[in-house]
Biopython code that builds the backbone (N, CA, C, O; Angstrom):
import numpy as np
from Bio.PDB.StructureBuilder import StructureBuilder

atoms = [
    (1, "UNK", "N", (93.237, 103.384, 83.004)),
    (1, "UNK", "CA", (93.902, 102.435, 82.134)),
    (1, "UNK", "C", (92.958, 102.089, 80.987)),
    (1, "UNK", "O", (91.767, 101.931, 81.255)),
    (2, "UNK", "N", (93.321, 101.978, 79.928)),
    (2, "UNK", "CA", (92.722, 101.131, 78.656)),
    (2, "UNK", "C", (92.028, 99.788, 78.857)),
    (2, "UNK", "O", (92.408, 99.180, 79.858)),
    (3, "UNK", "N", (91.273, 99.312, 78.261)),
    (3, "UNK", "CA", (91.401, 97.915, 78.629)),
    (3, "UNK", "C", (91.990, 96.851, 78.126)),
    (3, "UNK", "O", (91.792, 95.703, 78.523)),
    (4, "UNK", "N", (92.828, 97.215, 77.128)),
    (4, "UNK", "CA", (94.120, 96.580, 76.491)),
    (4, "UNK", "C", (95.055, 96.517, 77.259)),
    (4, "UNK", "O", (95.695, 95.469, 77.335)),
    (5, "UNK", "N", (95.473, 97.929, 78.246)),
    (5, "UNK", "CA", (96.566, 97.497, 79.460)),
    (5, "UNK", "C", (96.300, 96.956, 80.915)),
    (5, "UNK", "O", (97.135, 96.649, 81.766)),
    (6, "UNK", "N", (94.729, 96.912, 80.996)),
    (6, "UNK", "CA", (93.857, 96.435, 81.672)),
    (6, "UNK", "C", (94.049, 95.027, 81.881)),
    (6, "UNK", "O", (94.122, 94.448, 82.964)),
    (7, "UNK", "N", (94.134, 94.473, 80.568)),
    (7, "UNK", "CA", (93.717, 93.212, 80.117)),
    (7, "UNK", "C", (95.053, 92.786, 80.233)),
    (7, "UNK", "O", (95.129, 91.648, 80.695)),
    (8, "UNK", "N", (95.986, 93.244, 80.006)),
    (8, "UNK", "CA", (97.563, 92.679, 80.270)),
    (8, "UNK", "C", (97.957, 92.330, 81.473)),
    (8, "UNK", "O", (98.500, 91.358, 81.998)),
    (9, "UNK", "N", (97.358, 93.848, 81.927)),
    (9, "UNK", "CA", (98.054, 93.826, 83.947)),
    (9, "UNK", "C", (97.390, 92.614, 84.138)),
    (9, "UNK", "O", (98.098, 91.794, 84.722)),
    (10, "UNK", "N", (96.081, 92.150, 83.796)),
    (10, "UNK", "CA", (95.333, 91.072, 84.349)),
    (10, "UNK", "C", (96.013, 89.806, 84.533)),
    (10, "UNK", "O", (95.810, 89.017, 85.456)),
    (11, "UNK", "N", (96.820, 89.679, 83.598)),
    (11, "UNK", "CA", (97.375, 88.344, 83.339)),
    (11, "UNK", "C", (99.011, 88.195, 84.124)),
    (11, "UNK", "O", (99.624, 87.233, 84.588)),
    (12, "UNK", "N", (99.271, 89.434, 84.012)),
    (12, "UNK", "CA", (100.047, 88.984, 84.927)),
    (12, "UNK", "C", (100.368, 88.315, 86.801)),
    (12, "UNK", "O", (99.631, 88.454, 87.777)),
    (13, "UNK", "N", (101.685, 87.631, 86.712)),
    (13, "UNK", "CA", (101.705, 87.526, 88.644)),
    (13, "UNK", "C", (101.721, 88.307, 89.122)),
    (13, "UNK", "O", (101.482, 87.972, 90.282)),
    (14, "UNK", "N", (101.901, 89.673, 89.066)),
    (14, "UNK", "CA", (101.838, 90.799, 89.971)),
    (14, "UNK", "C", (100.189, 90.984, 90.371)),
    (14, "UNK", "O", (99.947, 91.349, 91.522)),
    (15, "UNK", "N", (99.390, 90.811, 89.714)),
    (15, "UNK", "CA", (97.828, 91.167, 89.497)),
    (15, "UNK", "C", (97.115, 90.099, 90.003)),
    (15, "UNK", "O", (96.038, 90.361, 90.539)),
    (16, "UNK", "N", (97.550, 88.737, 89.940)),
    (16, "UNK", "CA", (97.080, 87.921, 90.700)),
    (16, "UNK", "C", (97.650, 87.559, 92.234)),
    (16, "UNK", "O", (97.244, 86.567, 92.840)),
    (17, "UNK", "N", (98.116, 87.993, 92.494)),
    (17, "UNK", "CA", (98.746, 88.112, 94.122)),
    (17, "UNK", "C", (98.794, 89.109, 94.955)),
    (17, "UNK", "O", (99.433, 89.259, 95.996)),
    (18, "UNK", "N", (98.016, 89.816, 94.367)),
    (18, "UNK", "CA", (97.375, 91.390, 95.169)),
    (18, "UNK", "C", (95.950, 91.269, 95.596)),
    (18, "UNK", "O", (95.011, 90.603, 95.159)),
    (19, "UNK", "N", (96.108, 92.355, 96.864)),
    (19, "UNK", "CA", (94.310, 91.892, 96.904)),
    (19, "UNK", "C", (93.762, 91.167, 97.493)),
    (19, "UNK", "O", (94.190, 90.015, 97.559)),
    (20, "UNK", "N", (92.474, 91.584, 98.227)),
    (20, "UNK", "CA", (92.110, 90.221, 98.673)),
    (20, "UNK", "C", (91.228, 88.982, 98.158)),
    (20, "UNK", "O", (90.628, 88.861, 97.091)),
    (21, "UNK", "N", (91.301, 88.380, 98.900)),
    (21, "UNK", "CA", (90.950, 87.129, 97.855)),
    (21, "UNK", "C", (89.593, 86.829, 98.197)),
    (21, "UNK", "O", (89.288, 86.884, 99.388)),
    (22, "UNK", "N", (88.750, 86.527, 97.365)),
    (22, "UNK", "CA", (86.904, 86.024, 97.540)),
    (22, "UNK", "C", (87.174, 84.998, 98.037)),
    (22, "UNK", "O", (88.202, 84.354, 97.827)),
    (23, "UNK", "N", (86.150, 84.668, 98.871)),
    (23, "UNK", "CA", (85.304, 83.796, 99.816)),
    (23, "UNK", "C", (84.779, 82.358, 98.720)),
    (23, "UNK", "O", (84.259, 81.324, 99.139)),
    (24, "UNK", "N", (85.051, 82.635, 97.477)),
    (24, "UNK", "CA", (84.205, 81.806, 97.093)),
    (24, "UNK", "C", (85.217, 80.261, 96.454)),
    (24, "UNK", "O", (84.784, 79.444, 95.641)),
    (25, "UNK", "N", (86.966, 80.224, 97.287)),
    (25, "UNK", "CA", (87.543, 79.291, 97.362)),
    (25, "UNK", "C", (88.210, 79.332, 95.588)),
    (25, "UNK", "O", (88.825, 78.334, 95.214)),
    (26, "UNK", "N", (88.068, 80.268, 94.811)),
    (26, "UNK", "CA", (88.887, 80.449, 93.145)),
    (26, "UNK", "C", (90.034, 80.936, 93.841)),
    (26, "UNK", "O", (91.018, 80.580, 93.192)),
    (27, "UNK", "N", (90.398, 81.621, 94.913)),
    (27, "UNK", "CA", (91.767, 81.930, 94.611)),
    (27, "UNK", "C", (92.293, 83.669, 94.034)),
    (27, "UNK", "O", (93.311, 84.345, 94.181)),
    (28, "UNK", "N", (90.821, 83.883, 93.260)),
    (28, "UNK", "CA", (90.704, 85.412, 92.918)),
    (28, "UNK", "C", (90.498, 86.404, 94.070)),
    (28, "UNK", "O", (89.906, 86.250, 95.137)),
    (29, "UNK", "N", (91.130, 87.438, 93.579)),
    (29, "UNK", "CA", (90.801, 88.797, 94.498)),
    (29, "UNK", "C", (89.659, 89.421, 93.957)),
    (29, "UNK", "O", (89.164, 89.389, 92.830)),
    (30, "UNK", "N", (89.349, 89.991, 94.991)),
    (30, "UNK", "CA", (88.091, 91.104, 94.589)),
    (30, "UNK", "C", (88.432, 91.895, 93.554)),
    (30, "UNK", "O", (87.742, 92.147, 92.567)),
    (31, "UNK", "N", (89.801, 92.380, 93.873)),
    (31, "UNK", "CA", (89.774, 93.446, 92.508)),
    (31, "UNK", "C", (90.336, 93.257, 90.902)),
    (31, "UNK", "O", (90.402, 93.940, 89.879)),
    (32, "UNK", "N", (90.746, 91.699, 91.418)),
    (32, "UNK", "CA", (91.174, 91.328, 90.053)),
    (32, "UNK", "C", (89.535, 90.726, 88.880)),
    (32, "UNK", "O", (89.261, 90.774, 87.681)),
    (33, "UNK", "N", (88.805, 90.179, 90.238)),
    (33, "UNK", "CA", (87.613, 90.128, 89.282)),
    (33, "UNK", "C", (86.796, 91.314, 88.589)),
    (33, "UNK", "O", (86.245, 91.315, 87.488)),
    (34, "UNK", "N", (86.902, 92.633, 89.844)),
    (34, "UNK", "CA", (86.705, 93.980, 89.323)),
    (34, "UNK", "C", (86.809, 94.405, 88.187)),
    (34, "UNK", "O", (85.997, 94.976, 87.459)),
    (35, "UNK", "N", (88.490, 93.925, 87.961)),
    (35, "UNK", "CA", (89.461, 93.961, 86.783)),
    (35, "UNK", "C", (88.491, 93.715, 85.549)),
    (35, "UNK", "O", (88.304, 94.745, 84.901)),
    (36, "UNK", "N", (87.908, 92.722, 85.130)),
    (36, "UNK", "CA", (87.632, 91.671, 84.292)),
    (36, "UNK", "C", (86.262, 92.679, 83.947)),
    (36, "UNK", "O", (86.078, 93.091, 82.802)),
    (37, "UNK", "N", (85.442, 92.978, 84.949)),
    (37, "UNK", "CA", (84.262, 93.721, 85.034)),
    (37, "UNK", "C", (84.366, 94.963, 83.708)),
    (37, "UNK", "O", (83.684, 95.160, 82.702)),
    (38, "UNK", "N", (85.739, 95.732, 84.379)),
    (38, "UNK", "CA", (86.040, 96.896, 83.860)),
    (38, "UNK", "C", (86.102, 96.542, 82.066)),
    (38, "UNK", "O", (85.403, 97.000, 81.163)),
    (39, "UNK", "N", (87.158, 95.614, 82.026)),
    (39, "UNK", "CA", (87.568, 95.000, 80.446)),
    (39, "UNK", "C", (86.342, 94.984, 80.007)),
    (39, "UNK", "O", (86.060, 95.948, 79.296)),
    (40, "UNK", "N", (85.390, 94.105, 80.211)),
    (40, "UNK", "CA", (83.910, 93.551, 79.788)),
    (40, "UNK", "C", (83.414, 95.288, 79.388)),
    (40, "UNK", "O", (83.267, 95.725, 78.247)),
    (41, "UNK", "N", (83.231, 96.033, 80.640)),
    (41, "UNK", "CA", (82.541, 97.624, 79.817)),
    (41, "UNK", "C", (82.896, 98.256, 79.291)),
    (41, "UNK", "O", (82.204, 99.014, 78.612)),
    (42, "UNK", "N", (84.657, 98.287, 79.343)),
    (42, "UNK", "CA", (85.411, 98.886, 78.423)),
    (42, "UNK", "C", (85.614, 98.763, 76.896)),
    (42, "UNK", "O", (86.030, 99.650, 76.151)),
    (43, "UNK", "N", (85.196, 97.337, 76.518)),
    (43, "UNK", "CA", (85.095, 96.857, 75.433)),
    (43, "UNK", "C", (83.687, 96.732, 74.705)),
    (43, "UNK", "O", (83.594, 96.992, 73.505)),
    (44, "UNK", "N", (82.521, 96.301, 75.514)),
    (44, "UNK", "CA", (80.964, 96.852, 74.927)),
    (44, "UNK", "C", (80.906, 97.994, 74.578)),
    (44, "UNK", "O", (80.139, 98.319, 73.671)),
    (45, "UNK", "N", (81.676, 98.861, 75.186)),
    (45, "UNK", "CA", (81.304, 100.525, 74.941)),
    (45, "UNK", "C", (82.450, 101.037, 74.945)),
    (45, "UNK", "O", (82.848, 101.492, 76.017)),
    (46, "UNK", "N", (83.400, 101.126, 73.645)),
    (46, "UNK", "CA", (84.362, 101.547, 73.102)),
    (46, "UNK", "C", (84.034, 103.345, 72.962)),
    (46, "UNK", "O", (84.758, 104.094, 73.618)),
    (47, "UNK", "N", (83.234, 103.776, 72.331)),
    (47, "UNK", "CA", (83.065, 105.178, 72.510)),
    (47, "UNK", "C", (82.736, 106.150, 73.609)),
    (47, "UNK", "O", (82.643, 107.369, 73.754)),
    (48, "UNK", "N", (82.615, 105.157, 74.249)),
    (48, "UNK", "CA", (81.889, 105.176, 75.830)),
    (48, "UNK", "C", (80.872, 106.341, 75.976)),
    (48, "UNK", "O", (80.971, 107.145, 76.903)),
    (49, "UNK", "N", (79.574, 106.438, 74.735)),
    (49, "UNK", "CA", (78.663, 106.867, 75.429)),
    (49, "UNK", "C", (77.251, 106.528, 76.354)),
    (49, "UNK", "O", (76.667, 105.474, 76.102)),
    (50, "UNK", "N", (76.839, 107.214, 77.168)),
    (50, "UNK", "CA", (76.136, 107.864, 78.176)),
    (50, "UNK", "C", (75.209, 106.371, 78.076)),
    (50, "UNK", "O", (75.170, 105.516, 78.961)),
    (51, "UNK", "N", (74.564, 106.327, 76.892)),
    (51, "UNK", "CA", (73.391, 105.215, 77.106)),
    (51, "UNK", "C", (73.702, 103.574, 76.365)),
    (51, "UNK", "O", (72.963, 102.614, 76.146)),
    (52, "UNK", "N", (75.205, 103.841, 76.122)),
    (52, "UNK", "CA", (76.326, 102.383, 75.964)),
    (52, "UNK", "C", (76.149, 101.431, 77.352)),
    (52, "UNK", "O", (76.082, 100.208, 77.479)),
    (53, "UNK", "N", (76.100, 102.643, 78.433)),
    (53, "UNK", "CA", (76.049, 101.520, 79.598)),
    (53, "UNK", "C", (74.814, 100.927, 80.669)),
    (53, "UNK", "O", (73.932, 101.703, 81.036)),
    (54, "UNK", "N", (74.824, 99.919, 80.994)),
    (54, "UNK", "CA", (72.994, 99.366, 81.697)),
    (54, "UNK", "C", (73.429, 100.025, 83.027)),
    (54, "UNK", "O", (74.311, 100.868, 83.190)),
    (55, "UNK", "N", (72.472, 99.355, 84.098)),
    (55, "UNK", "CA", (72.611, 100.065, 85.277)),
    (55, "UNK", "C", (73.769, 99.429, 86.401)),
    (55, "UNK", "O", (74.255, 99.902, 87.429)),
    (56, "UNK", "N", (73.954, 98.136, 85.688)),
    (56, "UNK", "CA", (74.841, 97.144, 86.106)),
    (56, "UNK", "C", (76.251, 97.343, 85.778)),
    (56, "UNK", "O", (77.129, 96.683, 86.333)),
    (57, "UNK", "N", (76.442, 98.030, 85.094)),
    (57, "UNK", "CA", (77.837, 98.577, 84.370)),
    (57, "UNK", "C", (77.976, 99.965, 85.416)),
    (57, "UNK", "O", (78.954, 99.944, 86.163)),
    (58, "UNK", "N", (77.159, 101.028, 85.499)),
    (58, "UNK", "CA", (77.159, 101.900, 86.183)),
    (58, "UNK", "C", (77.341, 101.851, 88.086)),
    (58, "UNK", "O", (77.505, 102.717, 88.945)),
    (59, "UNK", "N", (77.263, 101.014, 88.092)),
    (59, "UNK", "CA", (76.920, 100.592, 89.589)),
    (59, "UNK", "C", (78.024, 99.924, 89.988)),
    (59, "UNK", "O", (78.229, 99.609, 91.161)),
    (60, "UNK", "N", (79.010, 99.603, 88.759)),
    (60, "UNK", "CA", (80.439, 99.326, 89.115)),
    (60, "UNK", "C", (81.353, 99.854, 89.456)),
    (60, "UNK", "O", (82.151, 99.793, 90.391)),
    (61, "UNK", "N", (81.092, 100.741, 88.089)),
    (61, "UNK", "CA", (81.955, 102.186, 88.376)),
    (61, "UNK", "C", (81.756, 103.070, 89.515)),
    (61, "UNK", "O", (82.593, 103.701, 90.162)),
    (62, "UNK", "N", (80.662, 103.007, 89.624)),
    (62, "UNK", "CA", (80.719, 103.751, 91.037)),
    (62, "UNK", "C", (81.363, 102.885, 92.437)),
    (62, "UNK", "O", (82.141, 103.141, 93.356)),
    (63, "UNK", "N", (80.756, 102.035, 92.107)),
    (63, "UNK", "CA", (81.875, 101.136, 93.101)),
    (63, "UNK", "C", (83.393, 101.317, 93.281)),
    (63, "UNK", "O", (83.991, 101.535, 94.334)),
    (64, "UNK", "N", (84.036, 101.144, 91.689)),
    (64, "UNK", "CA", (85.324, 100.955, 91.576)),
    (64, "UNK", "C", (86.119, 102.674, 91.887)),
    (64, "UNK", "O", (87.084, 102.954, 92.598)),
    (65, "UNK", "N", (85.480, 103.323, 91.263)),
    (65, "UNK", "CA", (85.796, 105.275, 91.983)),
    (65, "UNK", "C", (85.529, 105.364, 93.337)),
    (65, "UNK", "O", (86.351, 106.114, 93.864)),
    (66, "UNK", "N", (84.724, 104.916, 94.125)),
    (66, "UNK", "CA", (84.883, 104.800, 95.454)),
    (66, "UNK", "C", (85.716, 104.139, 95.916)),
    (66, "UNK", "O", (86.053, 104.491, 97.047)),
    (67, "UNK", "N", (86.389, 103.002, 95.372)),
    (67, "UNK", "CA", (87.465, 101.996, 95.689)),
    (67, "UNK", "C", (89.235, 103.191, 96.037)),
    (67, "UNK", "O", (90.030, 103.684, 96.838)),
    (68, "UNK", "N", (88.870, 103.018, 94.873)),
    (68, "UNK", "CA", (90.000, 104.210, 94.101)),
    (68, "UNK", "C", (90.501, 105.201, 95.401)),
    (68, "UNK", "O", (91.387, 105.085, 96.248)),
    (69, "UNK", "N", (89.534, 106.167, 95.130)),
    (69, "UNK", "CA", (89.293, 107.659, 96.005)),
    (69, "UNK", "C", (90.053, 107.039, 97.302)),
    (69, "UNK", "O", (91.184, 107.367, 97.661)),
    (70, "UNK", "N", (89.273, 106.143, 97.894)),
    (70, "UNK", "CA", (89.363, 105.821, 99.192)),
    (70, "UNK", "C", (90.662, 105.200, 99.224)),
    (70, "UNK", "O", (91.194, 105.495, 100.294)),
    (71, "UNK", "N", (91.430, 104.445, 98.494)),
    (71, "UNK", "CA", (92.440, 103.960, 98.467)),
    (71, "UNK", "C", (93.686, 104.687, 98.298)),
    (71, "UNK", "O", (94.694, 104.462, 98.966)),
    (72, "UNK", "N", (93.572, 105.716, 97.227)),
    (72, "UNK", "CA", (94.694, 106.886, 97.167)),
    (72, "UNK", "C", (94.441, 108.114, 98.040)),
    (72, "UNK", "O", (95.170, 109.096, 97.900)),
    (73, "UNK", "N", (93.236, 108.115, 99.123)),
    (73, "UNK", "CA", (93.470, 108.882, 100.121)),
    (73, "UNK", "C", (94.423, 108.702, 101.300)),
    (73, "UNK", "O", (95.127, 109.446, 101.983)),
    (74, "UNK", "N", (94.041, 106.907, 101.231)),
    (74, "UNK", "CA", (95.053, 106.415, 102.750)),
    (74, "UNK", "C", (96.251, 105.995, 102.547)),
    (74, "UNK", "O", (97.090, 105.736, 103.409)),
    (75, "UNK", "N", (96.392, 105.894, 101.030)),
    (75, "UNK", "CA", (97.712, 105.233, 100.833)),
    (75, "UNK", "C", (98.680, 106.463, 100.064)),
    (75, "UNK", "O", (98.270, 106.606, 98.912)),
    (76, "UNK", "N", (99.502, 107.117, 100.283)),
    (76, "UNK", "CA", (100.072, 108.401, 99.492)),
    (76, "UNK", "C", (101.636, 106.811, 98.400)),
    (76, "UNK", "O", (102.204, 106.924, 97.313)),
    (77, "UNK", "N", (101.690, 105.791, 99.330)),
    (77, "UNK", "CA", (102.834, 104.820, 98.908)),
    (77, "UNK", "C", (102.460, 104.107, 97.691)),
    (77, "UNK", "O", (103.428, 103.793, 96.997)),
    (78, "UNK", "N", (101.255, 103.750, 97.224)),
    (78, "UNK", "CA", (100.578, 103.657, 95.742)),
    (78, "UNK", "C", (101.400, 104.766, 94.722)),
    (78, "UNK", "O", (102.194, 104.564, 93.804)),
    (79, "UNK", "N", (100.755, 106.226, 95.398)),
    (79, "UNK", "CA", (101.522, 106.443, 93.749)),
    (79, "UNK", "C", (102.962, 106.600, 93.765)),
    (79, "UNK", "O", (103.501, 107.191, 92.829)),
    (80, "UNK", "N", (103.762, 106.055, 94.893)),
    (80, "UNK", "CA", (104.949, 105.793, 95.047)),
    (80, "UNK", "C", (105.880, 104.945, 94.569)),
    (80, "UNK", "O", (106.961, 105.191, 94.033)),
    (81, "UNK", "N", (105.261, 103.746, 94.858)),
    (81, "UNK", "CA", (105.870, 102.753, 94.727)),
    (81, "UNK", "C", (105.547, 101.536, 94.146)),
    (81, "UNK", "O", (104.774, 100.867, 94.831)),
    (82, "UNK", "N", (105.943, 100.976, 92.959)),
    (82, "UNK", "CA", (105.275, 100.144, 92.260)),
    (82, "UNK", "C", (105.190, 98.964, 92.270)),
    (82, "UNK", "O", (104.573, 98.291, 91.445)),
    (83, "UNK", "N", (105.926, 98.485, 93.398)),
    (83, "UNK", "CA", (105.963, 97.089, 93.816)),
    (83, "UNK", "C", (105.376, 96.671, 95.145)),
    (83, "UNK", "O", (105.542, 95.562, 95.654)),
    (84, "UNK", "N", (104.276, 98.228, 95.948)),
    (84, "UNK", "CA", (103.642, 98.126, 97.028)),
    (84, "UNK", "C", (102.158, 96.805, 96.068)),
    (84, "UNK", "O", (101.881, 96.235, 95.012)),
    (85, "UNK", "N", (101.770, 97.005, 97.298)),
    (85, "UNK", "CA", (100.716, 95.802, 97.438)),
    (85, "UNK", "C", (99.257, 97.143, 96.907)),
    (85, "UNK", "O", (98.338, 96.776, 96.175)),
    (86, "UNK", "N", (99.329, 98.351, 97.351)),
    (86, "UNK", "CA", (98.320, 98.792, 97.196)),
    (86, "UNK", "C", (98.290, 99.496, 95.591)),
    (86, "UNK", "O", (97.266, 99.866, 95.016)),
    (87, "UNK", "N", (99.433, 99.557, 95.149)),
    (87, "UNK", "CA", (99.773, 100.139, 93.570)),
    (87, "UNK", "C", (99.091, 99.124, 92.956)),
    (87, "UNK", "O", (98.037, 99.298, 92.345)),
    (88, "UNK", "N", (99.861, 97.660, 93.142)),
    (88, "UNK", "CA", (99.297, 96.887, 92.610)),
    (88, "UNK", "C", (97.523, 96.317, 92.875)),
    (88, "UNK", "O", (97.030, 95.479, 92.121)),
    (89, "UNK", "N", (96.866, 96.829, 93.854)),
    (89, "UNK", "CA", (95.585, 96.207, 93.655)),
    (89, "UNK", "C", (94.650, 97.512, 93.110)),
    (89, "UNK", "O", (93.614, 97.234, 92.507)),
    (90, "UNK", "N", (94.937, 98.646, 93.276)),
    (90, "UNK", "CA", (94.649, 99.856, 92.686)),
    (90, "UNK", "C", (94.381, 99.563, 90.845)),
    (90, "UNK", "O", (93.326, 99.746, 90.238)),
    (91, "UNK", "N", (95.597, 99.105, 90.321)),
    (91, "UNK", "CA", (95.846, 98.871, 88.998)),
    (91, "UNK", "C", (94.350, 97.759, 88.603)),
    (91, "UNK", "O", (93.491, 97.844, 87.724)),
    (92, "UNK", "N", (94.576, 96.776, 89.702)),
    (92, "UNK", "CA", (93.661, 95.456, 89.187)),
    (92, "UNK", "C", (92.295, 96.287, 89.283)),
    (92, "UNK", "O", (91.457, 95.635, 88.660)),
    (93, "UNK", "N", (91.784, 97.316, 89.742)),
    (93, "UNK", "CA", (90.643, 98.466, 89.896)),
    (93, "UNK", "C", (90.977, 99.126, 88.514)),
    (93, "UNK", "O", (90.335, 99.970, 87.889)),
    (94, "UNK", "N", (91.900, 98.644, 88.278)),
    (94, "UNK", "CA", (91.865, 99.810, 86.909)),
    (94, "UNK", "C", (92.484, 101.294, 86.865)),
    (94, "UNK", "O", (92.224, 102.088, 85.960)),
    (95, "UNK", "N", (93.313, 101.565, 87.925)),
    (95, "UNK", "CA", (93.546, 102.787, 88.164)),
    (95, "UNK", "C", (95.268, 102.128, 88.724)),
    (95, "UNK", "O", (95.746, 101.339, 89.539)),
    (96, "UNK", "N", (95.819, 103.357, 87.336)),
    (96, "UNK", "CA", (97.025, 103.385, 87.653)),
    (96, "UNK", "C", (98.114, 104.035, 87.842)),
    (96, "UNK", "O", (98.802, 104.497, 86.932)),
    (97, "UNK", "N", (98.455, 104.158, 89.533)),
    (97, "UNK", "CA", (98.473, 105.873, 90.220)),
    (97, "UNK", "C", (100.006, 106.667, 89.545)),
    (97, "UNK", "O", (100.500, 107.756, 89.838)),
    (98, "UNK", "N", (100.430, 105.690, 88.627)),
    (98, "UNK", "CA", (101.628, 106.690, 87.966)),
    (98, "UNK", "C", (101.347, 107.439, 87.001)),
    (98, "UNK", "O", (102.170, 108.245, 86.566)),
    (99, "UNK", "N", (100.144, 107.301, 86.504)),
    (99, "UNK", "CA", (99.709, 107.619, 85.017)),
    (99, "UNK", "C", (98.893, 109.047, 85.934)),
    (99, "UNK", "O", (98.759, 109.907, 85.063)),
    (100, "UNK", "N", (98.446, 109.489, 86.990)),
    (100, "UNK", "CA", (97.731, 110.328, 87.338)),
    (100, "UNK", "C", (99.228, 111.903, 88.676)),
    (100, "UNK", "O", (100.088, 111.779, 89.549)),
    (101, "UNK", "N", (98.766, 112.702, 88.133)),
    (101, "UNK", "CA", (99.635, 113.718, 89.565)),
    (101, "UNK", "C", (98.943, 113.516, 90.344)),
    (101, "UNK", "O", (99.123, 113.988, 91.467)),
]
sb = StructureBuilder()
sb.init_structure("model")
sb.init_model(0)
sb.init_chain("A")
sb.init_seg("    ")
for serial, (resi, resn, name, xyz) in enumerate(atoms, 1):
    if name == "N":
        sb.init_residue(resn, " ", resi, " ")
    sb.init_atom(name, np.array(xyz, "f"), 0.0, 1.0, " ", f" {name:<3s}", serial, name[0])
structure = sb.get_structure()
């Protein structure tokens, strides 16, 4: 996803009611804060090259592609169905399984 459609899905109720939610009593999901992560590097580094990003930016992404991977391995109903719970927290990761075969 862009982080213009990134930044949309964000705001919506579908994006905030997916997901699980942090420990830290906001009410946010893990992957909607993910979400926010992604926008933030997506937007410092518009051309997105190689030495645009610190090690802290990198260490997300690898996070969030492991998220991903692992999520559209167990779930085949993501790129199914767009009103599942896992389409929608996939998206708040930034990955949005209609846009991919």
């Amino acid at each position: 996803m862009t982080a213009p459609e990134l930044k949309s899905w964000l705001k919506s109720g579908s994006s905030t009611s997916s997901g699980w939610t942090k420990d830290d009593g906001s009410g946010e999901s893990v992957g909607h804060e993910s979400g926010r992560k992604i926008v933030e590097i997506l937007e410092k580094n518009p051309g997105r090259e190689r030495e645009g990003y610190d090690d802290d930016d990198l260490a997300h992404m690898r996070k969030v592609v492991a998220y991903c991977k692992r999520h559209l391995a167990q779930e085949e109903k993501a790129k199914q169905d767009t009103e599942s719970k896992s389409y929608k927290s996939l998206k708040n990761w930034g990955h949005d399984a209609q846009k991919t075969s």
